[in-house]
C-alpha positions in Angstrom: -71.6 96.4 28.0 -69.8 96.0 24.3 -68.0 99.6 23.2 -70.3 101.7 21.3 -67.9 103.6 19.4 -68.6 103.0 15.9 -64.8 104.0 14.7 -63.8 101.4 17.1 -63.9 98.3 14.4 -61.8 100.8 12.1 -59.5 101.0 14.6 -58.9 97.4 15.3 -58.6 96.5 11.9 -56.4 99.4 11.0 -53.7 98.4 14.0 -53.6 95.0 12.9 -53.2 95.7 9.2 -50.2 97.7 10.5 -48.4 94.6 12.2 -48.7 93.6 8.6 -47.0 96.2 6.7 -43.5 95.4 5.6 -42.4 99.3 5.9 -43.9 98.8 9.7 -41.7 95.8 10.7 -39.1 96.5 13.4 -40.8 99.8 13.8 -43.9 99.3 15.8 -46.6 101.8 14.4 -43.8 104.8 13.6 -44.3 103.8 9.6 -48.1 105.2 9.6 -49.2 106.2 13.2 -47.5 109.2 14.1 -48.7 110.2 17.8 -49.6 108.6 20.7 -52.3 109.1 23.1 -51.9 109.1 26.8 -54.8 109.9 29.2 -55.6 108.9 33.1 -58.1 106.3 34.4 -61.0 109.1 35.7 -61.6 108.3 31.8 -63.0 105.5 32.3 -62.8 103.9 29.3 -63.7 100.5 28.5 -60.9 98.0 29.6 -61.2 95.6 26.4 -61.0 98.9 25.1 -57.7 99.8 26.0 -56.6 96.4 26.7 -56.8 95.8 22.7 -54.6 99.0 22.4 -52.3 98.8 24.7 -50.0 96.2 22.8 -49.6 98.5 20.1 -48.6 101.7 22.4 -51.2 104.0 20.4 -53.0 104.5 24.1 -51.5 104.3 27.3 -53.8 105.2 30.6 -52.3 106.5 33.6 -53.8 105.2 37.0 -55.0 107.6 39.4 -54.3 106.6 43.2 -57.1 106.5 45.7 -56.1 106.0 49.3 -58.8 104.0 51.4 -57.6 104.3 54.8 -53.9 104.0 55.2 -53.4 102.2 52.2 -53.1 103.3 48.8 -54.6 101.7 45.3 -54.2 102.0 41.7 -56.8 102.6 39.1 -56.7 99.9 36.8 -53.8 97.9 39.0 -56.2 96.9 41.9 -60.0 95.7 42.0 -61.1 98.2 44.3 -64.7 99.0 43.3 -65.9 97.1 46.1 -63.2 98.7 48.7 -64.2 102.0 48.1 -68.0 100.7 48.5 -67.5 99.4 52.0 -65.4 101.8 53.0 -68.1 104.8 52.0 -70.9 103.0 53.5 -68.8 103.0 57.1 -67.3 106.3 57.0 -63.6 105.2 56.3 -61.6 107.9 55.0 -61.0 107.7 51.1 -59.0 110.4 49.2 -57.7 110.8 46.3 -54.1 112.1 44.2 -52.7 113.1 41.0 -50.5 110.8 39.3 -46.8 111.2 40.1 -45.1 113.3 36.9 -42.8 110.4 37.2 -45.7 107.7 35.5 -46.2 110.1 32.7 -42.7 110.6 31.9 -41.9 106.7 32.1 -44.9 106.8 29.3 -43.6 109.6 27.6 -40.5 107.6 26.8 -42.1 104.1 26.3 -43.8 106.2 23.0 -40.5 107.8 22.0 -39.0 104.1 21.9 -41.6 103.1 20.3 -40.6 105.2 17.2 -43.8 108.0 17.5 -43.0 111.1 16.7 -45.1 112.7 19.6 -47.6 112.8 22.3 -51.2 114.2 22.8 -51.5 113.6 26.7 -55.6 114.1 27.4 -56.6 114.5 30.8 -59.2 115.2 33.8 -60.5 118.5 34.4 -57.7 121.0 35.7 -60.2 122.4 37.9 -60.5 119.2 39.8 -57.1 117.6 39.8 -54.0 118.6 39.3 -53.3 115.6 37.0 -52.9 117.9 34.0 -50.0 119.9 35.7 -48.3 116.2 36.3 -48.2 115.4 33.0 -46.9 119.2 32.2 -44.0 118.6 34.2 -43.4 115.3 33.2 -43.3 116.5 29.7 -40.7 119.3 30.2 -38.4 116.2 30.9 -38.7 114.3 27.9 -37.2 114.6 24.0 -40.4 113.5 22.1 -43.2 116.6 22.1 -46.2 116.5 23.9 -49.3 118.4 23.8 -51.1 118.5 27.2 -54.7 118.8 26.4 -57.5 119.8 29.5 -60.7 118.2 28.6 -62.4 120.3 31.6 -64.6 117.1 32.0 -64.2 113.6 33.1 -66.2 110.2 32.9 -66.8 109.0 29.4 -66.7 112.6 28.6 -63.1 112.8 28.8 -63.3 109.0 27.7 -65.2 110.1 24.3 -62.4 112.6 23.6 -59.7 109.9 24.4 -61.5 107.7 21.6 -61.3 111.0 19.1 -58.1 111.2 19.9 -57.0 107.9 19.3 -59.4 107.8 16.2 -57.6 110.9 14.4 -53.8 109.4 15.8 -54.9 105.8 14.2 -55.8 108.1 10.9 -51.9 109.4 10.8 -52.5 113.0 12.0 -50.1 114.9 13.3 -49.9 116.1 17.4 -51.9 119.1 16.2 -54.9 117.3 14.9 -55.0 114.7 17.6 -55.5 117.5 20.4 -57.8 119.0 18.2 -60.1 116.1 17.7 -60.0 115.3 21.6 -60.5 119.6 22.2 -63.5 119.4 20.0 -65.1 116.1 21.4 -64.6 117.0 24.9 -66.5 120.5 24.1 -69.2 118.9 22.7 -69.7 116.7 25.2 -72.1 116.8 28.8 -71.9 115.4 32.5 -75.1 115.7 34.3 -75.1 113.9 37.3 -77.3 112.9 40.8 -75.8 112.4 44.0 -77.9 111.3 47.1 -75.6 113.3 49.1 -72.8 115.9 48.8 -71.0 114.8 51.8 -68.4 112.9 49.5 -67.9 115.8 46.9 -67.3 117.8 50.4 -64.7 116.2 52.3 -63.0 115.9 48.9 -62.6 120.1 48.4 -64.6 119.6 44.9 -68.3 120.7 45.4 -67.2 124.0 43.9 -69.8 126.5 42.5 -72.6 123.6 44.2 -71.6 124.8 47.7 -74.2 127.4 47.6 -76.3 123.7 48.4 -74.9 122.9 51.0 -76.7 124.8 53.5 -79.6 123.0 53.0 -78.2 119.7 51.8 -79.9 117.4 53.9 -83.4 118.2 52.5 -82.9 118.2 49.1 -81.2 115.9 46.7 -79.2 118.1 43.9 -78.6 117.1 40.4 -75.0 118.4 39.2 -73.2 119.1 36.0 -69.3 119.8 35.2 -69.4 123.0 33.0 -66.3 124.7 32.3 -64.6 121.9 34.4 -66.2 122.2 37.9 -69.1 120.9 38.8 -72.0 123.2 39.3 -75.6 123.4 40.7 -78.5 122.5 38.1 -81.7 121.9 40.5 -82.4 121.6 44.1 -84.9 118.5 44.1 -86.8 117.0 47.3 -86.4 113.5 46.2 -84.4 110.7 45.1 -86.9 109.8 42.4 -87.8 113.2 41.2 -84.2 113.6 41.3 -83.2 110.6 38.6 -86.6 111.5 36.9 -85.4 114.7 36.3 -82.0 113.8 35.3 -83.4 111.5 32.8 -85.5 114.7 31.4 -82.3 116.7 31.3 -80.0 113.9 29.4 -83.1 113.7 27.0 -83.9 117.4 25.9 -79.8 117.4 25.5 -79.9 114.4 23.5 -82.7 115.3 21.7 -81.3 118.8 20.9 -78.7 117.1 19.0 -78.6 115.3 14.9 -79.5 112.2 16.3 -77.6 109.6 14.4 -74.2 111.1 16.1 -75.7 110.9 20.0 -73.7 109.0 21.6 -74.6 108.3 25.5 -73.2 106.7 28.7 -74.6 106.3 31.8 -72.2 105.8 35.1 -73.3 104.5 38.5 -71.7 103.5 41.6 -72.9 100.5 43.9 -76.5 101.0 42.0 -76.0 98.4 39.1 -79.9 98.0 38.8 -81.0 101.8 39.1 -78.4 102.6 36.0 -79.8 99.8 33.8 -83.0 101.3 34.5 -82.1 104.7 33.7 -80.6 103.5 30.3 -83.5 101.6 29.3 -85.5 104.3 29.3 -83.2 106.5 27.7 -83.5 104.3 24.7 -87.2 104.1 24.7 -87.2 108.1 24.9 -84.5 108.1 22.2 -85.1 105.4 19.7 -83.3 106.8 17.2 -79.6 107.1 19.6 -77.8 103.8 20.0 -77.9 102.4 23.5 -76.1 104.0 26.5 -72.5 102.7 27.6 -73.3 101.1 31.2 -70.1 101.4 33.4 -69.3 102.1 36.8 -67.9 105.1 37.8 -64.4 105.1 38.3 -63.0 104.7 41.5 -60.8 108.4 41.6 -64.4 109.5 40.9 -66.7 107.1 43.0 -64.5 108.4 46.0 -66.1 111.7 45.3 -69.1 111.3 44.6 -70.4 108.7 47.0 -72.8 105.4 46.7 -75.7 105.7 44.4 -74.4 107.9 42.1 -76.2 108.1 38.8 -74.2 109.9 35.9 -75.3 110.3 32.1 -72.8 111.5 29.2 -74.4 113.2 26.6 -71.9 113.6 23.8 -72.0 113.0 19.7 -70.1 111.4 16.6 -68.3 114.7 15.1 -67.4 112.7 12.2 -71.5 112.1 12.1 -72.2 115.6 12.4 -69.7 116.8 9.7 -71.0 114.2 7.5 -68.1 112.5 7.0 -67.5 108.7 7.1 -66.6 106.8 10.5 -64.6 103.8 8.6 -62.2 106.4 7.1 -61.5 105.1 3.4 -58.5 103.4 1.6 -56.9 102.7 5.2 -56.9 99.4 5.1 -55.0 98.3 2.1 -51.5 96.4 3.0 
């Protein structure tokens, strides 16, 4: 599924027009682009995406390590989608871990050679990893600034504030307005979620405020959200097809609630391809007006928890949209 980030054609053009700039040579991006960006892989952004914006150091992502059985795999370094898969369906232990401060530092400095002037370091909730506190350490060791920003989300939620992040950094803000733009995106921005089980988000010490299900979690089938950065308790459904119906609802009314040429949507599954492509289908026919959802699975620090046949959607918006202002920023192109 192609990116549906409408700044994300400014973007490309504006890096490359920068590789062109005689005060840029020599320099990488220090010339115009002041700060770099610097998140973890539970954003799951798009990988042609950050592949396109990695050569020019603007956005480096972090991996997150998963451990499926005794061995242990990087986000992003290892195709593990279908590890995690078979290793969920026949009860093998999978776990999760914060990156070491060590991989942010080494990232830290790779930014600092690069000639930027600082980093905005954006990152899964604090409340359900303790990647955030990585990257504060890490940061205490290095000369260039960084800003450790919190989204208290994840998913394309914390993705969509990574793109407004590297949106306002590609724009020549300063540290400041970077966090900022990722701050405001990331608040404006919903996770509502189904699990067919919460034995996953269990074992894994984040069910949070949905404990209070888990009494009776074998006869009903709960539809979640992350508020505040945990995940809490929406409904208590009594089953699987009520409970996607009822998701879709929810992700609607939000969506709907919303100016609708800035929606922006994503829906996340895991081992459920079909069901997700479903779900965002009707979306679209429910919300004509929003462009389609981003189709992606979920990433692997975040499959671990959730389980098989998860169904995710991210209900976020366009702040430049809302504020009225242009995407394609003006006169940024010239060389």
């Amino acid at each position: 599924m192609p990116d549906r980030d409408a700044a994300w054609p400014w973007i490309r053009a504006r890096l490359a027009a920068l590789r062109t700039r005689p005060e840029a040579a020599g320099n990488g991006l220090d010339a115009v682009v002041r700060t770099a960006v610097v998140t973890d892989s539970a954003s799951a952004l798009p990988a042609e995406w950050v592949s396109a914006l990695s050569d020019h150091g603007v956005l480096t992502v972090i991996p997150m390590p998963v451990m499926i059985g005794e061995e242990i795999y990087g986000e992003g370094e290892d195709d593990i989608s279908e590890t995690i898969a078979l290793a969920l369906a026949s009860g093998t232990s999978v776990k999760t871990s914060r990156p070491s401060p060590g991989q942010f530092e080494q990232a830290y400095r790779a930014a600092q050679q690069r000639g930027f002037e600082a980093v905005v370091s954006v990152h899964i909730s604090g409340e359900l990893s303790g990647t955030a506190d990585a990257a504060r350490l890490a940061a205490g060791r290095v000369g260039i600034p960084v800003e450790v920003v919190d989204s208290l989300t994840v998913g394309m939620a914390l993705g969509m504030a990574v793109q407004a992040a590297v949106r306002t950094a590609a724009g020549g803000d300063g540290a400041a307005a970077v966090a900022a733009a990722a701050q405001a995106q990331a608040a404006k921005t919903k996770v509502y979620f189904y699990v067919p089980s919460l034995e996953q988000l269990r074992r894994g010490g984040r069910i949070g405020a949905a404990a209070s299900l888990l009494g009776t979690m074998l006869a009903i089938k709960p539809i979640l959200a992350v508020d505040g950065g945990r995940i809490v308790p929406l409904e208590k459904v009594r089953s699987a097809a009520r409970a996607v119906a009822r998701l879709e609802e929810i992700a609607t009314a939000d969506a709907s609630a919303r100016p609708a040429p800035a929606v922006r949507l994503a829906v996340h599954h895991f081992g459920n391809p079909q069901e997700a492509e479903s779900l965002a289908r009707r979306l679209a026919a429910a919300l004509p007006h929003c462009p389609p959802a981003q189709i992606s699975s979920l990433p692997a620090v975040l499959a671990a928890h959730a389980g098989l046949g998860v169904l995710a959607v991210i209900v976020g918006e366009d702040l430049t949209e809302t504020a009225g202002h242009p995407t394609q920023l003006p006169g940024v192109l010239s060389t």
